[in-house]
C-alpha positions in Angstrom: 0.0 0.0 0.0 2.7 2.2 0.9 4.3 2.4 -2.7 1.3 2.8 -5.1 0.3 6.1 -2.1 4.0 7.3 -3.2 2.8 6.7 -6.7 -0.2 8.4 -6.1 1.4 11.3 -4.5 4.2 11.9 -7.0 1.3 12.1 -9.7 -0.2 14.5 -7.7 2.9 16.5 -7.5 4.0 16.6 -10.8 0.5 16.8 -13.1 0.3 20.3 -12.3 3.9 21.4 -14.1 3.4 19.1 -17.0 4.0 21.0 -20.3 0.8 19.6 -22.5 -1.9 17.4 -22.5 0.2 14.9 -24.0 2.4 14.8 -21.6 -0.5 14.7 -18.9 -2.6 12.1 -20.1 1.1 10.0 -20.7 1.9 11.0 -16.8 -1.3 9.6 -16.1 -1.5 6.5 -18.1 1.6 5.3 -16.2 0.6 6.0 -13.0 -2.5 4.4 -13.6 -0.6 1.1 -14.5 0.1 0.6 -10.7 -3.3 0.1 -9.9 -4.4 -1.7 -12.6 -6.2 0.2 -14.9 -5.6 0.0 -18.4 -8.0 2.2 -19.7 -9.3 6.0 -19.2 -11.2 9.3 -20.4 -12.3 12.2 -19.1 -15.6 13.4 -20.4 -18.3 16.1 -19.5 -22.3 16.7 -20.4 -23.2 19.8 -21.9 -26.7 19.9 -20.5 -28.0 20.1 -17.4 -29.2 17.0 -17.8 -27.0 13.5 -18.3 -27.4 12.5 -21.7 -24.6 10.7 -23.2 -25.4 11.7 -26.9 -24.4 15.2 -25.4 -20.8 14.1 -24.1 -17.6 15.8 -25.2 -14.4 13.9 -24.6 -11.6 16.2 -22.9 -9.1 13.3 -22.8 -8.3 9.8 -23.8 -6.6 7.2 -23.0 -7.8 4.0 -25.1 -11.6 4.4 -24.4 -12.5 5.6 -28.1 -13.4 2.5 -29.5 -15.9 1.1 -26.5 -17.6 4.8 -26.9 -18.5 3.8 -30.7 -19.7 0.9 -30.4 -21.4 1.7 -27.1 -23.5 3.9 -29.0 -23.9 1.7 -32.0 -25.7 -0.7 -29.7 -27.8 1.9 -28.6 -26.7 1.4 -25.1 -26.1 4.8 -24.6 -30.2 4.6 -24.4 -30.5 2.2 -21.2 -26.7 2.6 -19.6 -27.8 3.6 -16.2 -24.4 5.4 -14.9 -25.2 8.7 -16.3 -28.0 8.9 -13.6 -26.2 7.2 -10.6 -23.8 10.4 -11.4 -26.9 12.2 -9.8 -27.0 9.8 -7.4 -23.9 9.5 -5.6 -22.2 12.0 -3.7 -19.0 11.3 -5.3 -17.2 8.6 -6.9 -18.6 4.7 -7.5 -18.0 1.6 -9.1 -19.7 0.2 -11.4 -20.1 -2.9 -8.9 -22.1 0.2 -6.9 -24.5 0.9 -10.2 -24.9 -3.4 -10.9 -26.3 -3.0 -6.9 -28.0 0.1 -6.9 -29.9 -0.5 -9.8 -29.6 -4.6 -11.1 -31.7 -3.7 -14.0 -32.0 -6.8 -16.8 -32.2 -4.6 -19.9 -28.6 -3.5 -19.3 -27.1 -7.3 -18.9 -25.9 -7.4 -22.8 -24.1 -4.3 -22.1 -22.4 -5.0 -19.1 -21.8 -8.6 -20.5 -20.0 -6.9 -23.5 -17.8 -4.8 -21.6 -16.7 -7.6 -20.0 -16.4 -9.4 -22.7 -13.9 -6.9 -23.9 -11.6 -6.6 -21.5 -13.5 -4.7 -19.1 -14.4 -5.9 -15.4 -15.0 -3.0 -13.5 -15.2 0.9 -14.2 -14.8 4.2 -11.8 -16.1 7.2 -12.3 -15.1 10.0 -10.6 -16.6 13.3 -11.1 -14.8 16.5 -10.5 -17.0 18.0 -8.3 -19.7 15.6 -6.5 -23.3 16.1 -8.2 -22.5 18.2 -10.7 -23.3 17.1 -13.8 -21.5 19.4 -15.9 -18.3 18.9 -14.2 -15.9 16.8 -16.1 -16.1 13.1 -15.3 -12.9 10.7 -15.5 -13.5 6.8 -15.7 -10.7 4.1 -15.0 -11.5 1.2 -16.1 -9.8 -2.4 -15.0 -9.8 -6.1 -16.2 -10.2 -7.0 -12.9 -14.1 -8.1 -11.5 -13.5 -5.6 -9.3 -10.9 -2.7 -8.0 -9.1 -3.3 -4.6 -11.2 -0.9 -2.2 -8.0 0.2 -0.3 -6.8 1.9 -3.9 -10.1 3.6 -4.2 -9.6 6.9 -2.4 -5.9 7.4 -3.8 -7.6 6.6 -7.4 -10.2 9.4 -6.6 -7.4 12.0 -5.8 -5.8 11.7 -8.7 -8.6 11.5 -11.0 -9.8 15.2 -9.8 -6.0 16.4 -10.0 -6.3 15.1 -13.8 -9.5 16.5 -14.3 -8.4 20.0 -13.3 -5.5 20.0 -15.5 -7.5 18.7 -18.4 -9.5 22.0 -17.5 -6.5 24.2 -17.6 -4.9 23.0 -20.7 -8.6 23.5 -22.3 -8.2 27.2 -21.4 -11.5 26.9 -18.9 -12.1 27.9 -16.0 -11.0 25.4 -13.2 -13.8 22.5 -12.4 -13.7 23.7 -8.6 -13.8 27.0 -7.4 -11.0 26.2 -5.0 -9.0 26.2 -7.8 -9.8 29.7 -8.9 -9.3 31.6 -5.9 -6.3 31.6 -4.0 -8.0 33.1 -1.2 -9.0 30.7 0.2 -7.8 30.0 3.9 -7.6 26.7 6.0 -6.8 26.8 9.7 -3.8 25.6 11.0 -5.8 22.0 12.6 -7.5 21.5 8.9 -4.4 21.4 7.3 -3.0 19.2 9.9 -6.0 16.8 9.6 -5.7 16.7 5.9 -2.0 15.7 6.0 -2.8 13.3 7.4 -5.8 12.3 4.9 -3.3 12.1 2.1 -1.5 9.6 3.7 -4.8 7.0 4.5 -5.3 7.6 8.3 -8.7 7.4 9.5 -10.1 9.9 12.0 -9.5 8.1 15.0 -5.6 7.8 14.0 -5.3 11.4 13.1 -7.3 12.1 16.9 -4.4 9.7 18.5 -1.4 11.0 16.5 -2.8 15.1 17.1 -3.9 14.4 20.8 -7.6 15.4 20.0 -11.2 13.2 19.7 -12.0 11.6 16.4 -15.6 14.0 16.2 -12.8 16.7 15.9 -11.0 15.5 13.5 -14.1 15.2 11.5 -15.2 18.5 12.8 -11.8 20.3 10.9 -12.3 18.0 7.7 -15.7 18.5 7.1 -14.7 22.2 7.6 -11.6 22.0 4.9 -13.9 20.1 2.7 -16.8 23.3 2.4 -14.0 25.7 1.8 -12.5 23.3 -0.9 -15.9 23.0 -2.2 -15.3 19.3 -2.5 -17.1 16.2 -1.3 -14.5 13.8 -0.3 -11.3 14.3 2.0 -9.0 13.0 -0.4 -10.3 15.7 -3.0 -9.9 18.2 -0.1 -6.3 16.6 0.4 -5.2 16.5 -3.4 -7.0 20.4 -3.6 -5.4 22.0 -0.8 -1.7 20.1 -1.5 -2.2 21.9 -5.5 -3.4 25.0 -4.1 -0.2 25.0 -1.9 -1.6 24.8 1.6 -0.8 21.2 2.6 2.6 19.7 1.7 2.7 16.0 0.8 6.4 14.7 1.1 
């Protein structure tokens, strides 16, 4: 666990001061090989609504021939992930969808993604419920991703998305991002350190001296300043914006 959250972390770092897209989505690919995922994209609706005949892709990395024929067989008609992006307050697997919503109709199509190399998806969007936000998916041959990869998976999926953004010439997909106002205290920084490197609340309460509840008191806090949903978005957001340092 220890060297794929180096992994993680040196993404992190060093997606920010890449030189191109290129570069990036190259940066990304590799890093991505650690956790097994051997495909990506980062996408985004236009409408207000999630209709996948109104997607633009912002970056690729090998997903371009599943999006053809996923449309060809019309499944862009039944695929239920579009509205789970409602749904969730965050990221999920597509092992949450299957759960959340075991509809028959979509069998063939999760049958042929398998079929093709593909076992289990996540999709992360940028900013939780937002469904114009951009939207990365990893996707592994494996029946299922390791939860204990998940949330360092997450992190660097919005640290991708974001630079995606930048190289577009857009604005930022989190208004953290475009303000450098913004101002954590002195125990939320703390407490997100210590996020980025996997310790739960009660371990950041024993290694700080203070309770678990506030611990979660000061992340929940970092987290509505970030404007983020998930403390390893507030950890990746606050490290880019400079206020926590991850070494």
């Amino acid at each position: 666990m220890a060297d794929v959250r180096d992994i993680a972390w040196r993404f992190i770092n060093a997606a920010p001061a890449v030189a191109s897209q290129e570069a990036l989505d190259q940066l990304f690919s590799e890093t991505l090989k650690a956790f097994g995922v051997d495909r990506f994209d980062c996408v985004r609706f236009e409408g207000d609504r999630p209709v996948i005949e109104e997607l633009t892709v912002l970056g690729d990395g090998g997903l371009g021939d599943w999006r053809s024929y996923f449309v060809e067989q019309k499944y862009n008609q039944t695929d239920p992930s579009p509205t789970a992006v409602a749904y969730f307050n965050g990221a999920f697997t597509w092992a949450d969808v299957k759960a959340l919503m075991p509809d028959r109709s979509v069998a063939p199509m999760w049958s042929d993604a398998e079929a093709g190399g593909m076992g289990d998806g996540l999709i992360v969007p940028a900013a939780p419920r937002k469904l114009t936000s951009p939207i990365v998916r990893l996707i592994t041959p494996e029946r299922r991703f390791e939860p204990d990869i998940l949330p360092l998976m997450k992190s660097m999926a919005v640290i991708y998305a974001s630079s995606i953004m930048i190289f577009k010439d857009q604005r930022p997909v989190d208004m953290a991002l475009a303000d450098p106002n913004i101002e954590l205290t002195a125990r939320e920084i703390e407490c997100l350190h210590w996020c980025a490197r996997g310790k739960t609340n009660h371990e950041i309460g024993v290694i700080l001296s203070i309770s678990r509840h506030t611990v979660n008191t000061h992340v929940e806090s970092a987290k509505r300043k970030l404007g983020v949903g998930t403390r390893v978005q507030a950890a990746a957001l606050a490290h880019q914006l400079g206020l926590v340092s991850i070494v």
